[in-house]
C-alpha positions in Angstrom: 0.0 0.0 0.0 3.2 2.1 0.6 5.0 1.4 -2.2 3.0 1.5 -4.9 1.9 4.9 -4.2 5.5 6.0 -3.8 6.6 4.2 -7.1 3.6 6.1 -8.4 5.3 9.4 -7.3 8.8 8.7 -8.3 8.3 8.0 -12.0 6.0 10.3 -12.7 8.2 13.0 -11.3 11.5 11.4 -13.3 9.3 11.5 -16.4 8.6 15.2 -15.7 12.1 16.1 -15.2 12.7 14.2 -18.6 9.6 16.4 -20.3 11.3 19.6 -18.7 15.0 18.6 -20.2 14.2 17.8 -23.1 11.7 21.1 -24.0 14.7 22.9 -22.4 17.0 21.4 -24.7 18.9 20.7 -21.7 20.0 17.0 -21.1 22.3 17.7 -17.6 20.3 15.9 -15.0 20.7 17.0 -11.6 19.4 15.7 -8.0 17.5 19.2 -7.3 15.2 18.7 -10.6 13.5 16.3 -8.7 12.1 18.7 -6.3 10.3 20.4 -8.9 6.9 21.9 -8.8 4.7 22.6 -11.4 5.0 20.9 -14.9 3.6 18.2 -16.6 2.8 15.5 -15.7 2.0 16.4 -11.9 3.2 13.8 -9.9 1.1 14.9 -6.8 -1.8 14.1 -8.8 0.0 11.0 -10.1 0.9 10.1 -5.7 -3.1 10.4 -5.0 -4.0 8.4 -8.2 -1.9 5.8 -7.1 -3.3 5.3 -3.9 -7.1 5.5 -4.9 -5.9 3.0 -7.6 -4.2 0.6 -4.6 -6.8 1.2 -2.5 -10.2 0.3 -4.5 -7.7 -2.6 -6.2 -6.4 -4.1 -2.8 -9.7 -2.9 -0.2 -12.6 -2.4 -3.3 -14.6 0.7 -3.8 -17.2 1.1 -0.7 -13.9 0.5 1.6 -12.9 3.4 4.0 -9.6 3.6 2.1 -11.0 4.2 -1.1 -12.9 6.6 0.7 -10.2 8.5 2.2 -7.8 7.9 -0.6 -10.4 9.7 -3.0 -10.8 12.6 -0.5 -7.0 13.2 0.0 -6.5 13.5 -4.0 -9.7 16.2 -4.3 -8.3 18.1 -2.0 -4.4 17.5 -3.2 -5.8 18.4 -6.9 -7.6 20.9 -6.4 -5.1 22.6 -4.0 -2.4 22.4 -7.3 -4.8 23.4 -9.9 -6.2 26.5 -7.9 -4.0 27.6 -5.2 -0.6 27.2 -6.2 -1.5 27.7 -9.4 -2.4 31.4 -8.7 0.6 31.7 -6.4 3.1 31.0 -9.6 1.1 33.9 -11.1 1.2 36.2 -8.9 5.0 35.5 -8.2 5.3 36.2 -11.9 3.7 39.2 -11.4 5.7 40.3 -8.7 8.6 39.5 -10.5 7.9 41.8 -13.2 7.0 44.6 -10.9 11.0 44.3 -9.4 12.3 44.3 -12.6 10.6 47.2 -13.9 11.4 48.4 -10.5 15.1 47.7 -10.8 15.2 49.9 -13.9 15.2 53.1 -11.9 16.4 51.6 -8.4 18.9 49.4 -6.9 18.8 46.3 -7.5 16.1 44.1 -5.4 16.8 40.5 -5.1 14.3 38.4 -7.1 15.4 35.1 -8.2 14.1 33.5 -5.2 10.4 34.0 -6.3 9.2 30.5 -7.8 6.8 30.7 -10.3 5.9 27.8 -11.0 3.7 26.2 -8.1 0.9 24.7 -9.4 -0.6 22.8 -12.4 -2.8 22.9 -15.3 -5.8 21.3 -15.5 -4.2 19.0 -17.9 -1.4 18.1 -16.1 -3.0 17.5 -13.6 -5.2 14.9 -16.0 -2.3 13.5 -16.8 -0.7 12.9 -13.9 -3.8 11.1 -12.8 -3.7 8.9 -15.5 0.0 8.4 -15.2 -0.8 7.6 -11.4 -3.7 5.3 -12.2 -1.7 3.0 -14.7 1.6 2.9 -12.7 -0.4 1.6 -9.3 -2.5 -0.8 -11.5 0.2 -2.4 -13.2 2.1 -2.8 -10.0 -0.8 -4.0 -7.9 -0.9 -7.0 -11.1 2.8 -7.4 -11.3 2.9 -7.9 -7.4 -0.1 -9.9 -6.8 
């Protein structure tokens, strides 16, 4: 139940570092891209998936684990897709505001600011499917 989840997680979020290289034409893999936010696919959506996968596979649907498990990725998903998705916009925003800023002032520091937080509604679909597969071919492979 732990680590399928987990599994879940971890390839989805190498897969996303892979889509992120690549688009940045930028092969170099380092240990830090795997702390990522944002991008697709999400692998937070991909975590919950995973588990609400496991869960209804291992415990069926009316179980209190599905339950939960389907509770914890509507809240999870919706927090990426809303929340932090508006936080990576207004941290854009802000960002652009100091360097206009910077123009006629001393310099402020701004390249702590992360923009990107959250997730598209579509990465967030995708991670969920990614999630969903991984867990179900697991659960088969280790049962």
């Amino acid at each position: 139940m732990l680590f399928i989840p987990l599994a879940g997680l971890i390839i989805t979020q190498l897969v996303k570092v892979a889509i992120d290289r690549i688009k940045k034409r930028n092969l170099h893999f380092r240990l830090r891209y795997l702390n990522y936010y944002g991008g697709m696919p999400s692998a937070h959506s991909a975590l919950f998936a995973a588990l609400i996968t496991t869960s209804w596979l291992h415990f069926g649907w009316q179980s209190f684990e599905f339950a939960v498990s389907v509770i914890l990725y509507l809240v999870v998903v919706r927090d990426a897709v809303g929340i932090r998705w508006h936080l990576g916009e207004h941290g854009s925003i802000l960002k652009q505001l100091i360097f206009e800023h910077v123009k006629d002032h001393d310099t402020i520091a701004h390249n702590k600011i992360v923009t990107r937080l959250g997730h598209t509604p579509a990465q967030a679909f995708v991670g969920t499917v990614c999630g969903t597969i991984i867990a179900a071919l697991l659960y088969w492979w280790l049962n």
